[in-house]
C-alpha positions in Angstrom: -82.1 190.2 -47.7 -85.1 190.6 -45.1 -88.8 190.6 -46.6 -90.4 194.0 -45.7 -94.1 194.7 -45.5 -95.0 197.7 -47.0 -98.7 198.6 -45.0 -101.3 198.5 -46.6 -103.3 201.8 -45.5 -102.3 205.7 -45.6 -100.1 206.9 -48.2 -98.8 203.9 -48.5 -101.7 202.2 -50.5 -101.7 204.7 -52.8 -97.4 204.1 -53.3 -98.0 199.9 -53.4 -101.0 201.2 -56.1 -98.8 203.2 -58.3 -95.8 200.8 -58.2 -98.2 197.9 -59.0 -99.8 199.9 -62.3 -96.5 200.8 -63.6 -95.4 197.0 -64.0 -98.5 195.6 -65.0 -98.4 198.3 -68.0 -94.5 197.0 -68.8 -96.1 193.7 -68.8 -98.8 194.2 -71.0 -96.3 195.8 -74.0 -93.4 193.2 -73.6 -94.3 189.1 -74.6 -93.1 186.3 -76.4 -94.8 183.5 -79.0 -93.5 180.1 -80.0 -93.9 178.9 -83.9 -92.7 175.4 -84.3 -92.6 174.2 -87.8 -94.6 170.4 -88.5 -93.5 170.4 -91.8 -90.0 169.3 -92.1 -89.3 166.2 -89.9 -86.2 163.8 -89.7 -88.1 161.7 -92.0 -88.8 165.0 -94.8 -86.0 167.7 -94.0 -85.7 170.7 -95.6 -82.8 169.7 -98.1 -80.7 172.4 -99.7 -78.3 171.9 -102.0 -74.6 173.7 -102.5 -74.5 177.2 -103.2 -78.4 177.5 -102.8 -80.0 180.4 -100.4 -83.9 179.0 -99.4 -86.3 180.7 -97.4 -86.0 178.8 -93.6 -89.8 177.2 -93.6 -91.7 177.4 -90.8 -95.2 176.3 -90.9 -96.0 177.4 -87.3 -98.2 174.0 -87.3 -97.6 174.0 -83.6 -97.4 177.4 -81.9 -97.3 179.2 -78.4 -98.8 182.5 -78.2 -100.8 182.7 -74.8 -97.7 185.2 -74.1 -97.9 187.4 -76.7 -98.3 191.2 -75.8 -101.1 192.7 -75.2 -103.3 193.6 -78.0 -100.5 191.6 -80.3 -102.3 189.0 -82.4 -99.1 187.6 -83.9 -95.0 188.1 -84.4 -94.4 185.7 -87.0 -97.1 185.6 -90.0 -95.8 181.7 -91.4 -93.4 183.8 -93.6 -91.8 186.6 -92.1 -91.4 187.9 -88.4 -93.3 191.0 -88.6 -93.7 194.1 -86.2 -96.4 196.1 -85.4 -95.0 198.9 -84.1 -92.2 201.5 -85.4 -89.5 201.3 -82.5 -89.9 198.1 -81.1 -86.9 195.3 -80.5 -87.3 191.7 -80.3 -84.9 188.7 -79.7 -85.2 186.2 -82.1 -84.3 182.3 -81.2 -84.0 180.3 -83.7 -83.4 177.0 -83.6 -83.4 173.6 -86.1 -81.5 170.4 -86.4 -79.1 170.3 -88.9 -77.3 167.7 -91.2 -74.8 168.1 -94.3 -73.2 165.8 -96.8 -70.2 167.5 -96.7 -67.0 166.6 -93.8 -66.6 170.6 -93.5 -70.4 171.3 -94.1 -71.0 175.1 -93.4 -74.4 177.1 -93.5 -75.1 180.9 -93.9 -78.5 182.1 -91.7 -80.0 185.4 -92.4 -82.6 188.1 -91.6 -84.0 189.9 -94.8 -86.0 192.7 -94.4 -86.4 193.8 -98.2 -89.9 193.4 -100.0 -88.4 190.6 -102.3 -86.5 188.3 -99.6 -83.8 188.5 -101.8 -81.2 189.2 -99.4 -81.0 192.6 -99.9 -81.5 194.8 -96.7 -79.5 191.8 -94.5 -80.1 192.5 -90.8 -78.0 189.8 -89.5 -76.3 187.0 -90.8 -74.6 184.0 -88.8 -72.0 181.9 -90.9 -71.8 178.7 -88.8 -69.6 175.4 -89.9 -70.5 172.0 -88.8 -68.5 170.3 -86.5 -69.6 166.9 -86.1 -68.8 165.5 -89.8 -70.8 164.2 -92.6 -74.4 163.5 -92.6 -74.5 163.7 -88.5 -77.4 165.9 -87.1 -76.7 168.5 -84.8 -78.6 170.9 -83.0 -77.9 174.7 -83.7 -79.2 177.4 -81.8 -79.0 181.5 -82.4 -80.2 184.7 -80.6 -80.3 187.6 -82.2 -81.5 191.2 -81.1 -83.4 193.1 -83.9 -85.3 196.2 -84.1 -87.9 197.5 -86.3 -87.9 200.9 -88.4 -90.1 201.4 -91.3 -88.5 199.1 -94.0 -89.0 196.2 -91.7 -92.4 197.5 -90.7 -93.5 197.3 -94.3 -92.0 194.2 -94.9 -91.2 192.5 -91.6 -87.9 189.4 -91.8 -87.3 186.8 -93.9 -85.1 184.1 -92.7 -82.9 182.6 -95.1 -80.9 179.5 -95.1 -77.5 179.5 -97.7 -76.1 176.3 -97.7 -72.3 177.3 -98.3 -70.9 173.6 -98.7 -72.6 170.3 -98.8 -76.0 169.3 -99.0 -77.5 170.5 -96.0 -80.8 168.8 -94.4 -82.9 170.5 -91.4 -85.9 169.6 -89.5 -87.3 170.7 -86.3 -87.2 174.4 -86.7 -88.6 176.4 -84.2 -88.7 180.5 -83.9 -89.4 181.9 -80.6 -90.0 185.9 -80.9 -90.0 187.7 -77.8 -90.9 191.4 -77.8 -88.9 193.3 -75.5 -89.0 197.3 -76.2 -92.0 199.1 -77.4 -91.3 202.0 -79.9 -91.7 205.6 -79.2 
């Protein structure tokens, strides 16, 4: 496909002018922010036993957030991802290293949304087994599409971890939120 130069003069300015405003005001209500947790390392994991459901810790000790949106001064508060705007979507990567005791080790990973984290108001759940065998880490990556209404407004997302069976060990857990729809 050729290049084509627009001019710059006549009503042609004015065109290049509106065309330019429109993106840069896409731009400004769409971003993304980085929260890397410094907490739980390969030397102290997050270890969760059998049967036990734990809140996924992230510290955000290490973060990127010259993206965010405009006038956004966070997406994850150290607890919960949190919205704040009725409307909006985001894509949520998460990511961690993972381990388990267990030959068939298998994990449950979750998105809360009720005020008590108590699994609840579920807004998506991933049920992943371990393929690699006992006690070998692997990375594990997932990106999910979410939206916010007014219970997760209130109360923005808890991630949970369930370890189904096996003692499971993670570390390196990063979220990266991208906002990607702003509500009407």
């Amino acid at each position: 496909m050729a290049l084509v130069n627009i001019p710059t003069s006549g009503v042609w300015s004015s065109i290049a002018s509106a065309l330019n405003s429109n993106f840069s005001g896409i731009d400004e209500r769409t971003g993304w922010a980085q929260y890397a947790d410094t907490e739980h390392t390969l030397a102290v994991p997050l270890v969760v036993a059998a049967g036990n459901t734990v809140a996924l810790t992230n510290n955000a000790g290490a973060t990127i957030k010259s993206q965010l949106p405009t006038g956004v001064t966070d997406l994850y508060d150290g607890t919960r991802i949190i919205s704040d705007d009725l409307g909006a979507a985001y894509m949520v990567r998460i990511g961690f290293t993972v381990s388990n005791s267990s030959q068939t080790g298998a994990f449950d990973l979750s998105a809360d949304i009720s005020a008590a984290g108590d699994g609840s108001i579920t807004i998506f759940e991933r049920v992943s087994s371990l393929a690699r065998g006992a006690n070998t880490p692997q990375a594990y990556n997932t990106t999910n599409l979410i939206f916010s209404l007014n219970t997760f407004l209130a109360n923005g997302a808890l991630i949970r971890f369930e370890s189904i069976t096996g003692t499971s060990s993670i570390y390196d857990i990063t979220y990266v939120i991208s906002k990607i729809h702003t509500g009407r």
